[in-house]
C-alpha positions as CSV (number, residue, x, y, z in Angstrom):
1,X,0.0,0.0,0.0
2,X,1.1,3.6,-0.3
3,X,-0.5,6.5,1.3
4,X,-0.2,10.2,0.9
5,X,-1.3,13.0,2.9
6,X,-2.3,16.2,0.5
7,X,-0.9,18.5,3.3
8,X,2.5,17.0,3.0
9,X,1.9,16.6,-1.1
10,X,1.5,20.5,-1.0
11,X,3.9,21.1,0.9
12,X,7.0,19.2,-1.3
13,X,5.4,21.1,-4.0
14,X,5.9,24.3,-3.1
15,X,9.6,23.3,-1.5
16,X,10.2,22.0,-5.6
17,X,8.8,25.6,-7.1
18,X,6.8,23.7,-9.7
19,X,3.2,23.7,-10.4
20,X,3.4,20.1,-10.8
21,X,4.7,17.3,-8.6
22,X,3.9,13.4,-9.6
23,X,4.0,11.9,-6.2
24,X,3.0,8.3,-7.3
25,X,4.3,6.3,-10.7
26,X,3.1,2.7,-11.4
27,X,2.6,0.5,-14.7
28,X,-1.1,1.9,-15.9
29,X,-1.3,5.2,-14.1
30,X,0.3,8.1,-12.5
31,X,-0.7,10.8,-10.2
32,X,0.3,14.0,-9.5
33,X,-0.8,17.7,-7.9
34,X,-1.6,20.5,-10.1
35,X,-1.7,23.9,-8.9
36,X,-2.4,27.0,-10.1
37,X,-2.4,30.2,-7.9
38,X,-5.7,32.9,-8.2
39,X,-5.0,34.7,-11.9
40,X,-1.9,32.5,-13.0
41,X,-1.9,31.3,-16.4
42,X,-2.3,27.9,-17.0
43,X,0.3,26.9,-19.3
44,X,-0.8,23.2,-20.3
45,X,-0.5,21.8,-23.9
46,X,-2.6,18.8,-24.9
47,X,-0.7,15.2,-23.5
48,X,-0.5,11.7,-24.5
49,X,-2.6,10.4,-22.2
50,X,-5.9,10.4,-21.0
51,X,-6.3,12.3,-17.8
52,X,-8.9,12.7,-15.1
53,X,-9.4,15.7,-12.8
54,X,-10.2,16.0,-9.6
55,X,-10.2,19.2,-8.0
56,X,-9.2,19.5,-4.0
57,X,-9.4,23.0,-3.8
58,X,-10.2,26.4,-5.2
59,X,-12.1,27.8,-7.8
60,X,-11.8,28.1,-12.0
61,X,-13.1,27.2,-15.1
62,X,-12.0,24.6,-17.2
63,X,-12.3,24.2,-21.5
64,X,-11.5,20.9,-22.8
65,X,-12.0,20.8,-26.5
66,X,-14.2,23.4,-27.1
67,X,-16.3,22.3,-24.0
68,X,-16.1,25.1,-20.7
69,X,-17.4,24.3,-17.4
70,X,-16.9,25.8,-13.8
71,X,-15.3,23.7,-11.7
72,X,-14.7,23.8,-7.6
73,X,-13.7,21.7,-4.7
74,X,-15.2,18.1,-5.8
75,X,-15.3,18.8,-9.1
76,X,-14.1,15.4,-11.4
77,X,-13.2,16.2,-15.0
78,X,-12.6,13.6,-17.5
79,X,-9.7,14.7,-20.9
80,X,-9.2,11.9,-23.7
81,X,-5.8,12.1,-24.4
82,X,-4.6,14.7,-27.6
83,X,-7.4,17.7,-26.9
84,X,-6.7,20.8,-25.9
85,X,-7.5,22.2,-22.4
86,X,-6.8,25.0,-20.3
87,X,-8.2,25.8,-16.6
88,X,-9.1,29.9,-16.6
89,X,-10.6,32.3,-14.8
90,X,-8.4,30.7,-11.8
91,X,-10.2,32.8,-8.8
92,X,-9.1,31.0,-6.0
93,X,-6.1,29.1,-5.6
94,X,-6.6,26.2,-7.8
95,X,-4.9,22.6,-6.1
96,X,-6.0,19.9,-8.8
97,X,-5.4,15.4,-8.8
98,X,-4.6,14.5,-11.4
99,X,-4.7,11.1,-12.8
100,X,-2.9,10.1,-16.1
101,X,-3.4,6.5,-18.1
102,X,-0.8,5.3,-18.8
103,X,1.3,7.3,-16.9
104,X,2.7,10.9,-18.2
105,X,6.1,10.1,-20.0
């Protein structure tokens, strides 16, 4: 088993400066923590592998293909791998899991 504790996944993220920080590699799947401060830019480009969202904290909108939808704490949002999407309109500090079959390269 392996366990993780969001505080402490926040925390190494910040201590690593990135917006990003995979915390959990295996054969299908990988996970990570996304965040995105109120008004930053999110600077995303379309991956290689289907991803599912599911959002811990904050508030933002989200457009996945030419799809947009609000999303907040709770929120679960499903991207096929190769489209285009972008969270925006970030207006409270956006922390994001994310979940990527098969894992991001």
């Amino acid at each position: 088993m392996k366990a993780f504790r969001l505080d402490d996944l926040e925390a190494e993220r910040a201590a690593n400066e990135g917006a990003y920080l995979q915390f959990l590699r295996e054969r299908n799947m990988s996970v990570g923590l996304y965040a995105l401060d109120a008004g930053a830019p999110d600077p995303q480009q379309p991956h290689k592998q289907d991803e599912v969202y599911f959002v811990v904290s904050g508030r933002a909108s989200i457009t996945v293909g030419l799809e947009t939808t609000e999303v907040a704490r709770g929120s679960v949002v499903y991207v096929p791998a190769g489209v285009a999407h972008k969270f925006h309109h970030v207006s409270e500090d956006l922390r994001v899991l994310v979940v990527f079959s098969p894992p991001e390269a």
